[in-house]
Backbone of each chain as ProteinMPNN parsed JSONL, in Angstrom:
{"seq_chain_A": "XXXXXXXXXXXXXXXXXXXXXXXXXXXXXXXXXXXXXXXXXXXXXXXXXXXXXXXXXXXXXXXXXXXXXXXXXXXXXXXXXXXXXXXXXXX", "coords_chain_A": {"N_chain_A": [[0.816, -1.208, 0.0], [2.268, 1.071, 0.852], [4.05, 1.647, -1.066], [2.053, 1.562, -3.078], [0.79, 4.179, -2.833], [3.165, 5.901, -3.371], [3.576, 5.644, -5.629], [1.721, 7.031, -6.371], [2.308, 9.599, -6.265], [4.662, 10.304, -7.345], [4.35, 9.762, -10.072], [2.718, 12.057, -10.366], [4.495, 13.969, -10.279], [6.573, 13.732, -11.551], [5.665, 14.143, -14.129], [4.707, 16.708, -13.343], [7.133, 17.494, -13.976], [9.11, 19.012, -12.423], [7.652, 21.503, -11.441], [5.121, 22.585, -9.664], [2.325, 22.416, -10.647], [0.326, 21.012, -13.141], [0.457, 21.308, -16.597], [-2.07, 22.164, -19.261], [-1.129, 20.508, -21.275], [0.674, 18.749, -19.692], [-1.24, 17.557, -18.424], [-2.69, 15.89, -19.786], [-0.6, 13.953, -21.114], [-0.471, 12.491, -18.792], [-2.854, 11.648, -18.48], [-3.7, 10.144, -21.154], [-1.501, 8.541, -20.894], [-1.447, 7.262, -18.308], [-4.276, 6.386, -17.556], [-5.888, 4.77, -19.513], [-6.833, 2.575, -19.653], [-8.686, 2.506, -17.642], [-10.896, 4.584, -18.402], [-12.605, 6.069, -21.278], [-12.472, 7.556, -24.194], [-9.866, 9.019, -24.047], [-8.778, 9.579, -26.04], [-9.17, 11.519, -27.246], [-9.298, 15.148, -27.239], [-10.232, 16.781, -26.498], [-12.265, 15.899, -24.49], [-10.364, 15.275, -22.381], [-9.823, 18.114, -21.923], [-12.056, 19.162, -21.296], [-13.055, 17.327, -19.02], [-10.016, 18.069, -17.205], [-11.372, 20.628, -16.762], [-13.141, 20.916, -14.965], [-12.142, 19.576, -12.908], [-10.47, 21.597, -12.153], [-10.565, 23.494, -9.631], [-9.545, 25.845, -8.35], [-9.662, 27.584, -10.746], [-7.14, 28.066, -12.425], [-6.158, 26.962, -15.032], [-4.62, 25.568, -14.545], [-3.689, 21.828, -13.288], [-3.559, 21.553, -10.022], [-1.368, 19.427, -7.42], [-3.377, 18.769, -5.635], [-5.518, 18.718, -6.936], [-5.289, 17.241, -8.66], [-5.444, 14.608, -7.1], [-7.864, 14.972, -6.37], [-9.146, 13.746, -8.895], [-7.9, 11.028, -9.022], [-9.126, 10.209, -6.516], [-11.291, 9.841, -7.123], [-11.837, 8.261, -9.357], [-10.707, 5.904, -8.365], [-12.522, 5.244, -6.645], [-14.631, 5.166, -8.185], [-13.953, 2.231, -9.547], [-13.523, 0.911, -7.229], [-15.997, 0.336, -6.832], [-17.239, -1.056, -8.707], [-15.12, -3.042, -8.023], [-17.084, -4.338, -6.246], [-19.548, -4.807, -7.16], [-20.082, -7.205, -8.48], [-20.065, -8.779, -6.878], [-22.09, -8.482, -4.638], [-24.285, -9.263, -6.153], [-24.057, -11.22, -6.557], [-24.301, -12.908, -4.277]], "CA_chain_A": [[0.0, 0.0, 0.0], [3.203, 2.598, 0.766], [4.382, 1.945, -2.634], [0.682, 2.185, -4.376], [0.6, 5.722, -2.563], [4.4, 6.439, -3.763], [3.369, 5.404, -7.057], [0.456, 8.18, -7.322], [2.857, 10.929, -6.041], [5.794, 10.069, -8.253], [3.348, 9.874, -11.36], [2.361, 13.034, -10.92], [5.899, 15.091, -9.7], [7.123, 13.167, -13.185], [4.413, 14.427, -14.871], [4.681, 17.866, -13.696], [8.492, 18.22, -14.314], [9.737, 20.029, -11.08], [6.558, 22.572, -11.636], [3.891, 22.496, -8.878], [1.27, 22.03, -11.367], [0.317, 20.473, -14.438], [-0.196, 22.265, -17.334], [-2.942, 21.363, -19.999], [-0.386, 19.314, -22.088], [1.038, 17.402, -19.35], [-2.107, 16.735, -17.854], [-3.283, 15.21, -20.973], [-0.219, 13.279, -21.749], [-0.676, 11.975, -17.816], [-4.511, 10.854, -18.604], [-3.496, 9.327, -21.766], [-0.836, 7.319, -20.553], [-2.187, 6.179, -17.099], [-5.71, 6.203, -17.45], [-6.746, 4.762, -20.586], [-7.558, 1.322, -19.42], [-10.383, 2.905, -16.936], [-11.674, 5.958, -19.177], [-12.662, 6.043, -22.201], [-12.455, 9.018, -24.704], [-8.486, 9.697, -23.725], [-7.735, 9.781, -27.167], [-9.724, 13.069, -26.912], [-8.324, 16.024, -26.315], [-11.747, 17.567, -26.049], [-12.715, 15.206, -23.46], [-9.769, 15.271, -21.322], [-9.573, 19.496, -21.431], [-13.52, 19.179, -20.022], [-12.189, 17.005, -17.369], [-9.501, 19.14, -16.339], [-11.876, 22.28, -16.402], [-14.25, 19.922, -13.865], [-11.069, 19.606, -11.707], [-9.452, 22.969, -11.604], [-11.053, 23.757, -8.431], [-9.307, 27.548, -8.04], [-9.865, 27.721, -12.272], [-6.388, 28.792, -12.655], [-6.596, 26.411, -15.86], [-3.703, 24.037, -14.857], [-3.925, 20.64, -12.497], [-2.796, 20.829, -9.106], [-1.482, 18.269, -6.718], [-4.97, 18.244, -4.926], [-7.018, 18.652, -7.947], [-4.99, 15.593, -9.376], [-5.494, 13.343, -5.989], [-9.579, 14.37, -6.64], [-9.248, 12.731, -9.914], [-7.432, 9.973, -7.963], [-10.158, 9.472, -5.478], [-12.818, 9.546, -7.634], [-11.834, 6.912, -10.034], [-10.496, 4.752, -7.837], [-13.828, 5.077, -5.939], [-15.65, 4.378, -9.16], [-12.932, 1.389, -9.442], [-13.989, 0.242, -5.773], [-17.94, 0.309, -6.863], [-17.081, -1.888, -9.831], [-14.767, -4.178, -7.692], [-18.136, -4.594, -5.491], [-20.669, -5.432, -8.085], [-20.105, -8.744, -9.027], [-20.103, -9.881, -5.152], [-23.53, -8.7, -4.479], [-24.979, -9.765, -7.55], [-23.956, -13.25, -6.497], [-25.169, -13.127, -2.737]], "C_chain_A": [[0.853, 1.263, 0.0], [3.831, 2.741, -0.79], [3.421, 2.242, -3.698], [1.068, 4.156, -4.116], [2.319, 6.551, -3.236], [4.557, 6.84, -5.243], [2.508, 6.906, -7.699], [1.246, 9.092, -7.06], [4.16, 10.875, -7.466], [5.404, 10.245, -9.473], [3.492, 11.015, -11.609], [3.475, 14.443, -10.237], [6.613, 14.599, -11.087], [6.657, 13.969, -14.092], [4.671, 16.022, -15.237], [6.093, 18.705, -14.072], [8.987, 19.069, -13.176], [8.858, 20.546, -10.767], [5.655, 22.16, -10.579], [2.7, 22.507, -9.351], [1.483, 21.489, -12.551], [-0.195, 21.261, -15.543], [-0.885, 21.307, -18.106], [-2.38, 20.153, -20.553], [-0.263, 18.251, -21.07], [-0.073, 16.759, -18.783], [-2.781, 15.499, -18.733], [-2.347, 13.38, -21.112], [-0.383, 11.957, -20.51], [-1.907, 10.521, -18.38], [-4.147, 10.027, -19.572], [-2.891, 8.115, -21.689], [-0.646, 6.047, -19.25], [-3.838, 5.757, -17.19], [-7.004, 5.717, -18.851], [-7.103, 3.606, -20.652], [-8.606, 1.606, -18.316], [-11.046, 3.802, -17.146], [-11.495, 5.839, -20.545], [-12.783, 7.264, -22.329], [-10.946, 9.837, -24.401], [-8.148, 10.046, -24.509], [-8.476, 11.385, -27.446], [-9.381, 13.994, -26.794], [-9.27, 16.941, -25.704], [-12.268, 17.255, -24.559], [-11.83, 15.348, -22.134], [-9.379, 17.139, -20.932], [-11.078, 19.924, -20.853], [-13.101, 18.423, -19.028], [-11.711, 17.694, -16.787], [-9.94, 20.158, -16.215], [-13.193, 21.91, -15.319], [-13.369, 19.756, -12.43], [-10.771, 20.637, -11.045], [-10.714, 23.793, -10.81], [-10.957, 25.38, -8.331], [-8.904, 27.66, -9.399], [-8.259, 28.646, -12.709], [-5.44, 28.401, -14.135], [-4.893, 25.621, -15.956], [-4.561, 23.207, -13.416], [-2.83, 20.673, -11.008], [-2.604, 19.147, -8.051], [-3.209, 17.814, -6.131], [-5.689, 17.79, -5.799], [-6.851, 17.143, -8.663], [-5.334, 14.696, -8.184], [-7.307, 13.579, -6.183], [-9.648, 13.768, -7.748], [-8.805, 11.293, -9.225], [-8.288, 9.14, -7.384], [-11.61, 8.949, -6.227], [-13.087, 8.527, -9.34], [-11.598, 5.903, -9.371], [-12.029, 4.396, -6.503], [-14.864, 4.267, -6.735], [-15.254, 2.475, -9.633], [-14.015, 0.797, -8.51], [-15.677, -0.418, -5.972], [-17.675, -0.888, -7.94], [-16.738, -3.405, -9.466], [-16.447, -5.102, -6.397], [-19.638, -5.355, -5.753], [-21.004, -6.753, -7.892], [-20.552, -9.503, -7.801], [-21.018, -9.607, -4.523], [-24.393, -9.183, -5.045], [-25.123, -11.065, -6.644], [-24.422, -13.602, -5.097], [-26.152, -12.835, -2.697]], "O_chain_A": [[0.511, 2.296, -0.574], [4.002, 3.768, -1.447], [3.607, 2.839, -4.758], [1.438, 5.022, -4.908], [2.369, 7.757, -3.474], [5.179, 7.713, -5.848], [2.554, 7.535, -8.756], [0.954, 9.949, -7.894], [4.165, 11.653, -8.42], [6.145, 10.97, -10.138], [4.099, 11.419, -12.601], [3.139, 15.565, -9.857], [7.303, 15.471, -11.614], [7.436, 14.498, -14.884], [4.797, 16.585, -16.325], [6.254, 19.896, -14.338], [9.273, 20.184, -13.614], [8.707, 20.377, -9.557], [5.4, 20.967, -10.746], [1.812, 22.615, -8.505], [2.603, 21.427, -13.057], [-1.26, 21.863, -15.412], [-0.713, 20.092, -18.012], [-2.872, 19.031, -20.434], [-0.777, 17.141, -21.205], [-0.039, 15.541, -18.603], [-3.25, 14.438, -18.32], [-2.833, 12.25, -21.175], [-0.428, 10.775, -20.851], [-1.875, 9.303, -18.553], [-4.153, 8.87, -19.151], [-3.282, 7.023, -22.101], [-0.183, 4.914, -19.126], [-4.302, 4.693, -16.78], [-8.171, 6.022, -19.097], [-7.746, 3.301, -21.656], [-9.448, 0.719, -18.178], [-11.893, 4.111, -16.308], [-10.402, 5.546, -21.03], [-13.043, 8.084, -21.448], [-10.861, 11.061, -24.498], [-7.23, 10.862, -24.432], [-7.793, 12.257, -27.983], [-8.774, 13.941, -25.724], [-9.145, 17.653, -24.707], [-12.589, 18.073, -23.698], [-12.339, 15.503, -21.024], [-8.789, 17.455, -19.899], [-11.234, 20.871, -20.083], [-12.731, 19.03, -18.023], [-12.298, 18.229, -15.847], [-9.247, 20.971, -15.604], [-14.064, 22.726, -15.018], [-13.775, 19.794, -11.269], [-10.742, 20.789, -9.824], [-11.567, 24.518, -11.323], [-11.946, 26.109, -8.251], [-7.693, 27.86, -9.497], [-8.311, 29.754, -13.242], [-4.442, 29.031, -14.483], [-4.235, 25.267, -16.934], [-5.52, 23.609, -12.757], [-1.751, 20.097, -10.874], [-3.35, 18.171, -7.984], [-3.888, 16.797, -6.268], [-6.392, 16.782, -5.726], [-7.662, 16.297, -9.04], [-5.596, 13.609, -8.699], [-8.043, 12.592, -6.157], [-10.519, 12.907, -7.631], [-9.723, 10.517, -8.961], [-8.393, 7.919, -7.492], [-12.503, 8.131, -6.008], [-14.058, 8.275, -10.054], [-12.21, 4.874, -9.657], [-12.244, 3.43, -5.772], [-15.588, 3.32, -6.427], [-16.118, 1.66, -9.957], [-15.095, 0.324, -8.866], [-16.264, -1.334, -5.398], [-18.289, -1.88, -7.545], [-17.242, -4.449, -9.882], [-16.523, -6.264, -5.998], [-20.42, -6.034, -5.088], [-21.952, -7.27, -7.301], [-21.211, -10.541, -7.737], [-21.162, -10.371, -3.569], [-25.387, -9.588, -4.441], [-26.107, -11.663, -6.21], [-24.944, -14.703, -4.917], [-26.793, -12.967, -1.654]]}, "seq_chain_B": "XXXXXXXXXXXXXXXXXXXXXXXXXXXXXXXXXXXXXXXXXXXXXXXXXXXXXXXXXXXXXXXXXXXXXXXXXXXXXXXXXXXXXXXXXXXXXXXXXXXXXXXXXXXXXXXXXX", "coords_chain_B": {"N_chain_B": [[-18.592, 18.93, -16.504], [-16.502, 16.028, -15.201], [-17.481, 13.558, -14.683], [-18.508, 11.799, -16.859], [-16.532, 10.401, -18.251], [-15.45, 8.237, -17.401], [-15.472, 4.909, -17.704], [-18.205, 2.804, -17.465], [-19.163, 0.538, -18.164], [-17.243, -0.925, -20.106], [-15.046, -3.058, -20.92], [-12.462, -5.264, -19.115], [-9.206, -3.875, -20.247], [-7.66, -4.715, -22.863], [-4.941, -4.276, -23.051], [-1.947, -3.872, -20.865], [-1.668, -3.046, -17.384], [-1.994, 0.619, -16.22], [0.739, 1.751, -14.124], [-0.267, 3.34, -12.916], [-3.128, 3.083, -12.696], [-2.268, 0.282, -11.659], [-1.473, 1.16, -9.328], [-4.097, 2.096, -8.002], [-5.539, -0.048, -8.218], [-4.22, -1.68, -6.5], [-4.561, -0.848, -3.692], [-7.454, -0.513, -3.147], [-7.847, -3.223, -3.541], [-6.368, -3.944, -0.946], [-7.829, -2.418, 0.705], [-10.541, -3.883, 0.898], [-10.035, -6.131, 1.903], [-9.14, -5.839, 4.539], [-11.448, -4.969, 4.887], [-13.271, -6.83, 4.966], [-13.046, -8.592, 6.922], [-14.634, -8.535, 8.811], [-17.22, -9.198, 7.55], [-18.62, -7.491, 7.12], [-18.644, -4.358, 4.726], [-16.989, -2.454, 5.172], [-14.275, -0.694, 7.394], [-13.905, -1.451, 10.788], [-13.301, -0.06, 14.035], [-11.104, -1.476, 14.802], [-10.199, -3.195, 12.333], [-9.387, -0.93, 10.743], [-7.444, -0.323, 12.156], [-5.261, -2.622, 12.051], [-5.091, -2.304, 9.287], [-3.381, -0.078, 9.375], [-1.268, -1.112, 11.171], [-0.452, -3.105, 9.363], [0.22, -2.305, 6.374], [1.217, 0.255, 6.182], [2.794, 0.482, 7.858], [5.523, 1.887, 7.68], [5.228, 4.755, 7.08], [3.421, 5.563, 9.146], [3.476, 6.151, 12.352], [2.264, 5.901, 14.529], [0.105, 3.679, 15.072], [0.312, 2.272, 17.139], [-0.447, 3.794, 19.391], [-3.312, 3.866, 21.206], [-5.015, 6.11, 21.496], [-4.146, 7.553, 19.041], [-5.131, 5.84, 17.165], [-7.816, 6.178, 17.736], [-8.288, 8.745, 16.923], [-7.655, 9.206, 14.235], [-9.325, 7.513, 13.362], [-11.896, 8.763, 13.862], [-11.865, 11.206, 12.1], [-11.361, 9.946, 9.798], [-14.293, 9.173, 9.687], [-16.33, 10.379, 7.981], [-19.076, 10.823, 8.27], [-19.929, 9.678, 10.149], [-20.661, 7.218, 11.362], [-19.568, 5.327, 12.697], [-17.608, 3.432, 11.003], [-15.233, 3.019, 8.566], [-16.051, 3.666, 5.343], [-14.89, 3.246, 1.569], [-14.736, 5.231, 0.4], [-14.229, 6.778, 2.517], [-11.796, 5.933, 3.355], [-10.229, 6.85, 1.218], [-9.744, 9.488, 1.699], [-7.549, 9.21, 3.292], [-5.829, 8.219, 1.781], [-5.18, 10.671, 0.289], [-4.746, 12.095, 2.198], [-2.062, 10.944, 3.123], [-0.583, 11.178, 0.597], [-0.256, 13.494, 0.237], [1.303, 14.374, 2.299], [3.371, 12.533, 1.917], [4.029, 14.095, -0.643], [5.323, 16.472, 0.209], [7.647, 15.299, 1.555], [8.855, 14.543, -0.285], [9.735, 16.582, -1.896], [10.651, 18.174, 0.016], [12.9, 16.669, 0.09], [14.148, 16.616, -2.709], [15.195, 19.209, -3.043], [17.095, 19.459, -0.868], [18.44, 17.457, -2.105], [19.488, 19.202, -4.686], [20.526, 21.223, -3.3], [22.639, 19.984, -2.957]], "CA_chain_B": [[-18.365, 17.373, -15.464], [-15.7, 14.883, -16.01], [-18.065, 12.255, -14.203], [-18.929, 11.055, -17.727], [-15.359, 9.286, -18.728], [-15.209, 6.726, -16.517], [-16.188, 3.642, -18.505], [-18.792, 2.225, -17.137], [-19.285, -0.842, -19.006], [-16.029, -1.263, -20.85], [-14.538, -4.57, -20.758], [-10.738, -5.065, -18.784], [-8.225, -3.786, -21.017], [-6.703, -6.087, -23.162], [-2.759, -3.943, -22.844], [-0.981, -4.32, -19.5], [-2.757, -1.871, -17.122], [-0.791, 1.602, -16.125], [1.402, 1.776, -13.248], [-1.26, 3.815, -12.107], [-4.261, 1.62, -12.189], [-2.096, -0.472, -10.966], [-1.349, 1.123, -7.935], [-5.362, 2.137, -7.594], [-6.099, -1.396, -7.53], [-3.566, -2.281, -5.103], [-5.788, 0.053, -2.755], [-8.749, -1.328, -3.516], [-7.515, -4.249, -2.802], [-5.816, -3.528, 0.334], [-8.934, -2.322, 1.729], [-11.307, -5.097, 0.924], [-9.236, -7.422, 2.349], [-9.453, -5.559, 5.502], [-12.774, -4.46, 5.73], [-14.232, -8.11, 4.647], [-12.926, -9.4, 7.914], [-16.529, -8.74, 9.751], [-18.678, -9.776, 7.07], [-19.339, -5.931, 6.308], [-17.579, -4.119, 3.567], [-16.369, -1.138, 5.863], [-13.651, -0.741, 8.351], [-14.062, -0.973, 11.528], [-11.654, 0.332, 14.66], [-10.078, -2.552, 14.764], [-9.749, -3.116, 11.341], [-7.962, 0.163, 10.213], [-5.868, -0.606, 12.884], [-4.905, -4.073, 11.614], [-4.153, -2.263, 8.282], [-2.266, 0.484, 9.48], [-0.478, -1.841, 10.94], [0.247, -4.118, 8.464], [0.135, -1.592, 5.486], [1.479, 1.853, 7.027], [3.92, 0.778, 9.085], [6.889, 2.837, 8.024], [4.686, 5.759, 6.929], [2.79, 5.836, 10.016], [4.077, 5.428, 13.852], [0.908, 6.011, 15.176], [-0.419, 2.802, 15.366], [0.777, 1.991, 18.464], [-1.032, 4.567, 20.296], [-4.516, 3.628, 20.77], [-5.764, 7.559, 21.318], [-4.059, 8.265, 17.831], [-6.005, 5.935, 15.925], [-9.029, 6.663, 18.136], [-8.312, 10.217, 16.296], [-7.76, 8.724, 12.764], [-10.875, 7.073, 13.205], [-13.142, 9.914, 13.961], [-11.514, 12.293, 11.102], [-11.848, 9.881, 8.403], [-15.36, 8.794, 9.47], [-17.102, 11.566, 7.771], [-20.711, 10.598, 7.963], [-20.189, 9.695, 11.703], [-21.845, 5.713, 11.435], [-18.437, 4.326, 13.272], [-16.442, 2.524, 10.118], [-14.576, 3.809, 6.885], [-16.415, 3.221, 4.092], [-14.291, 3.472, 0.526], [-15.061, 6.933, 0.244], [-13.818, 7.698, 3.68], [-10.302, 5.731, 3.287], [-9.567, 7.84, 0.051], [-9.043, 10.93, 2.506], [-6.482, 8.178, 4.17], [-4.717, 7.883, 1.193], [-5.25, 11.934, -0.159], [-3.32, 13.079, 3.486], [-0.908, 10.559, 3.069], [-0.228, 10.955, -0.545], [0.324, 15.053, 0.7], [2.547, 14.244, 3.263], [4.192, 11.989, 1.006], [4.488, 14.943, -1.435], [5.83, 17.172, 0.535], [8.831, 14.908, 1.937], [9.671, 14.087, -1.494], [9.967, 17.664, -2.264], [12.174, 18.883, 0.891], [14.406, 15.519, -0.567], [14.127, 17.009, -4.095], [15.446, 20.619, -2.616], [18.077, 19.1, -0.251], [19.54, 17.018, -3.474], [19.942, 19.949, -5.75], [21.89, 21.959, -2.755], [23.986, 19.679, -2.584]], "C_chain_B": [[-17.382, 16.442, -15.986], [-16.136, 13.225, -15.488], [-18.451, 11.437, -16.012], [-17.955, 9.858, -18.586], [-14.756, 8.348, -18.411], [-15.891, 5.724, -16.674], [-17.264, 2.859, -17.069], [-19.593, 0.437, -17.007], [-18.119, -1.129, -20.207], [-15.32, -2.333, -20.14], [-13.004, -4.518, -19.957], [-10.25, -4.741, -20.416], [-7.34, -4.816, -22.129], [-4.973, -5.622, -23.002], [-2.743, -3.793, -21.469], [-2.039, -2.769, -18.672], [-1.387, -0.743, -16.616], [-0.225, 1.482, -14.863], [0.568, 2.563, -12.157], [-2.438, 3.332, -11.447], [-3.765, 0.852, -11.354], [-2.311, -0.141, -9.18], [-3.083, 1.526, -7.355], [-6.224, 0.909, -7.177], [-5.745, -2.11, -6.724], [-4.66, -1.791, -3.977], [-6.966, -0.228, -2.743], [-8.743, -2.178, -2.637], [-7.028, -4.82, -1.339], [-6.883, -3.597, 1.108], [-10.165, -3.054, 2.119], [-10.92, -5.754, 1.683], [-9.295, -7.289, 3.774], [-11.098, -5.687, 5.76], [-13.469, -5.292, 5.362], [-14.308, -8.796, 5.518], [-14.019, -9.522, 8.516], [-17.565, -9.149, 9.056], [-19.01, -8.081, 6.554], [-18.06, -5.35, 5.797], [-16.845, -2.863, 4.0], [-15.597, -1.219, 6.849], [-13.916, -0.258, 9.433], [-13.284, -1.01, 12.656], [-10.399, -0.775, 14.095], [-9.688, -2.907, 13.602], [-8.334, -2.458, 11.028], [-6.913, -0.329, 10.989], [-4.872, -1.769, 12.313], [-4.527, -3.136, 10.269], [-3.297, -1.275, 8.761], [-1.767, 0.089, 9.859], [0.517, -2.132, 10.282], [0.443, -3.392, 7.452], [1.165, -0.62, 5.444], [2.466, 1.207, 7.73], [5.367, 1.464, 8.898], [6.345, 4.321, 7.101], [3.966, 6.316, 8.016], [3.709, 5.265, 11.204], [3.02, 5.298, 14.715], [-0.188, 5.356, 15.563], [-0.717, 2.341, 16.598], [-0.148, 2.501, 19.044], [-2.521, 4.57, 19.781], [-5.169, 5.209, 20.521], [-5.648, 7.831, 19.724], [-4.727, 7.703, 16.732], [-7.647, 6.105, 16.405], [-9.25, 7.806, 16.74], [-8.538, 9.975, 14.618], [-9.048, 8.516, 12.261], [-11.732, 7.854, 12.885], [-12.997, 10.874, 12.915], [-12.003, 11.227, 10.269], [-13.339, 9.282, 8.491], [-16.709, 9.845, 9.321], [-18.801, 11.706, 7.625], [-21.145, 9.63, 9.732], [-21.093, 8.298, 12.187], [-20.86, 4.552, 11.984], [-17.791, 3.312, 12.565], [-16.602, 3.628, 9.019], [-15.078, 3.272, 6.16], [-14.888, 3.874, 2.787], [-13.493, 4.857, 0.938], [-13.887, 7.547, 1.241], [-11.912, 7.186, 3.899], [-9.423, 6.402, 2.155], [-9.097, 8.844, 0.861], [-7.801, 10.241, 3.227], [-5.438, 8.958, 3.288], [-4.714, 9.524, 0.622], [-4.248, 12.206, 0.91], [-2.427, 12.435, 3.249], [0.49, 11.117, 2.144], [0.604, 12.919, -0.413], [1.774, 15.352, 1.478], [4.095, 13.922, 2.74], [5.254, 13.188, 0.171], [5.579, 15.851, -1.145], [7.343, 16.915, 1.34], [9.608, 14.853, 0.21], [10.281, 15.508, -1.983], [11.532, 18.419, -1.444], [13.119, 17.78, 0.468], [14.962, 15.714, -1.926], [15.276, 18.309, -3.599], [16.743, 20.015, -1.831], [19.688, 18.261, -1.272], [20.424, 18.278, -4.236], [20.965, 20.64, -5.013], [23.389, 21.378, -2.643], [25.332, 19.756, -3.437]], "O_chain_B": [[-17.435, 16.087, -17.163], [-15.557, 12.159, -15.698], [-18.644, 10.223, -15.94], [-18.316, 8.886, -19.249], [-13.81, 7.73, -18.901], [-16.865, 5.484, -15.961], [-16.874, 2.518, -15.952], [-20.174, -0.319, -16.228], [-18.51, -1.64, -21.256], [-15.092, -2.387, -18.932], [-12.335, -3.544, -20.305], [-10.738, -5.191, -21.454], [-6.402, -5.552, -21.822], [-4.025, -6.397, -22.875], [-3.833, -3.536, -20.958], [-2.753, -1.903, -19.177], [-0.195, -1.05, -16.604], [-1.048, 0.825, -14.226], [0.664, 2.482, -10.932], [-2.732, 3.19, -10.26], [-4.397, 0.547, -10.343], [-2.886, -0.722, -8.259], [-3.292, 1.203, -6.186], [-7.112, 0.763, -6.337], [-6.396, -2.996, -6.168], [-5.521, -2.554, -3.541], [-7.42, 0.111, -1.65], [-9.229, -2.217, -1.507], [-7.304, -5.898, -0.814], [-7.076, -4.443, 1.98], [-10.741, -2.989, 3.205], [-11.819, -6.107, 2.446], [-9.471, -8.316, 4.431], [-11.726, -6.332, 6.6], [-14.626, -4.884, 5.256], [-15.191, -9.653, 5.548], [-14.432, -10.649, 8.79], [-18.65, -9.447, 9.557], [-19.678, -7.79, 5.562], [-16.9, -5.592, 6.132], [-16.127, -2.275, 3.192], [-16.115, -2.009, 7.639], [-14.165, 0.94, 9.568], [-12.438, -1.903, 12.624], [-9.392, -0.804, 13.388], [-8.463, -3.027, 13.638], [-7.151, -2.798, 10.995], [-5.787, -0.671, 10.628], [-3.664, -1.548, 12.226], [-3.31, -3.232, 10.111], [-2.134, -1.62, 8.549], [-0.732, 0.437, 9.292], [1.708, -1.822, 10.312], [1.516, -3.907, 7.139], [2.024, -0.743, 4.571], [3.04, 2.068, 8.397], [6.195, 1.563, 9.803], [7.217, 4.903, 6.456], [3.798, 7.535, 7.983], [4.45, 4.284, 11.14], [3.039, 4.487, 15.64], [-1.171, 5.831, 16.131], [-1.835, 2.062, 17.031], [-0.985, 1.666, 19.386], [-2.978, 4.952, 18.704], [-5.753, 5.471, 19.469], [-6.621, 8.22, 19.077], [-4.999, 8.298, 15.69], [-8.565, 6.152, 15.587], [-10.09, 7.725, 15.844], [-9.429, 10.486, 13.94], [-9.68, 8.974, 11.309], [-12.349, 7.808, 11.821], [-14.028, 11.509, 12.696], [-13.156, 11.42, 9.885], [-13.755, 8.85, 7.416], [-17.656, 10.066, 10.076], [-19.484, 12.522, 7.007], [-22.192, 9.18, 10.197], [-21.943, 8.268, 13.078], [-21.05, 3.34, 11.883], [-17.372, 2.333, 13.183], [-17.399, 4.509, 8.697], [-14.704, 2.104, 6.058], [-14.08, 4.743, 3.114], [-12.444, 5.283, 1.423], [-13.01, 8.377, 1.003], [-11.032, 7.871, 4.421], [-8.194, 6.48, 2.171], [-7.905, 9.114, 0.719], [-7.041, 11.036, 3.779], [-4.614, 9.819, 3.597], [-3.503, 9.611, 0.42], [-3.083, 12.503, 0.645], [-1.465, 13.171, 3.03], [1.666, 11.359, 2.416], [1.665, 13.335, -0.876], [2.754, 16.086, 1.356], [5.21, 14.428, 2.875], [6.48, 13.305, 0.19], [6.538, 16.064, -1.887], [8.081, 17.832, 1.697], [10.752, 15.138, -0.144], [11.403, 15.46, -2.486], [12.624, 18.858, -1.805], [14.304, 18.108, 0.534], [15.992, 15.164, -2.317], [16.409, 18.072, -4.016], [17.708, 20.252, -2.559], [20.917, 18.327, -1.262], [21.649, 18.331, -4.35], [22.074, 20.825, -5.514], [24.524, 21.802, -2.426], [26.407, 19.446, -2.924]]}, "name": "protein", "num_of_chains": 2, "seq": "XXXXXXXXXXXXXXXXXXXXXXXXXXXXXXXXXXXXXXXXXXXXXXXXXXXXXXXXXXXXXXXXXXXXXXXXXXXXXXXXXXXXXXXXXXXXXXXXXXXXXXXXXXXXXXXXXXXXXXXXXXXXXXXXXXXXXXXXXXXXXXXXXXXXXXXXXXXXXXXXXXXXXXXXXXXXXXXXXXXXXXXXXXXXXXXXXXXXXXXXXXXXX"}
């Protein structure tokens, strides 16, 4: 679990290049290249610059750390609901 | 809204999944595994404790001390029904992942002086 959580910080300090945010590009190239086996429409660019304008919390029209850990939470939430399905279904 | 790009009905992947997923499903996983121990799908004291524990233990010291995960407890149980649902262990991993950030940074800053 300390290395999942090492994993999401490292991602996105990679991502942003030294920079304390992400700008449109890298956020993109982020989504594309982590997130395109649980979202569809990555190949988008439409799709993923409405995302990040759903994120940017204080609209300052890049991705910060936070705004990237609410993307974070709220796939891996949708994730969690998914891993849950199947095992009520069947009880 | 970017609630709409999160496949809903899209099949696993057939290419390797990202280093990211990956680590989202570690977490997942992690926490099931805990919070299946009672028969209900949410953690409860004793649980978390058992993962911070076993999970956390060289990110956290705080195990040990029952008051501190008393405290843990009560912060991430944001709907106040005495266990962590999902939802409520994401803020786990959000402070961590901060904390995290911010060591990596003063280790980033301490490199370059040198």
């Amino acid at each position: 679990m300390e290395s999942a959580i090492k994993t999401i910080v490292t991602t996105f300090l990679k991502s942003a290049g030294g920079k304390d945010n992400l700008s449109p590009k890298a956020f993109q190239k982020l989504v594309q290249k982590q997130f395109s086996g649980v979202m569809e429409d990555t190949d988008s660019s439409a799709a993923i610059m409405e995302m990040q304008k759903g994120l940017d919390e204080n609209s300052d029209g890049k991705v910060s750390f936070q705004e990237y850990l609410t993307l974070i939470g709220y796939v891996a939430n949708t994730m969690s609901q998914k891993h849950c399905e199947p095992k009520e279904a069947a009880s | 809204m970017y609630l709409y790009f999160v496949s809903q009905s899209k099949p696993a992947p057939a290419t390797m999944p990202s280093e990211l997923e990956t680590a989202m499903e570690s977490l997942i996983t992690v926490f099931h595994r805990y919070a299946s121990k009672d028969g209900k799908g949410t953690l409860n004291r004793r649980e978390l404790r058992e993962l911070m524990e076993n999970e956390l233990s060289t990110f956290l010291k705080s195990q040990k001390d029952p008051a501190a995960v008393d405290k843990i407890m009560k912060d991430l149980d944001a709907n106040g029904d005495g266990q962590v649902d999902f939802e409520e262990f994401v803020s786990l991993v959000v402070g961590l992942s901060i904390a995290c950030e911010q060591c990596y940074q003063l280790h980033m800053k301490k490199q370059t002086k040198k």
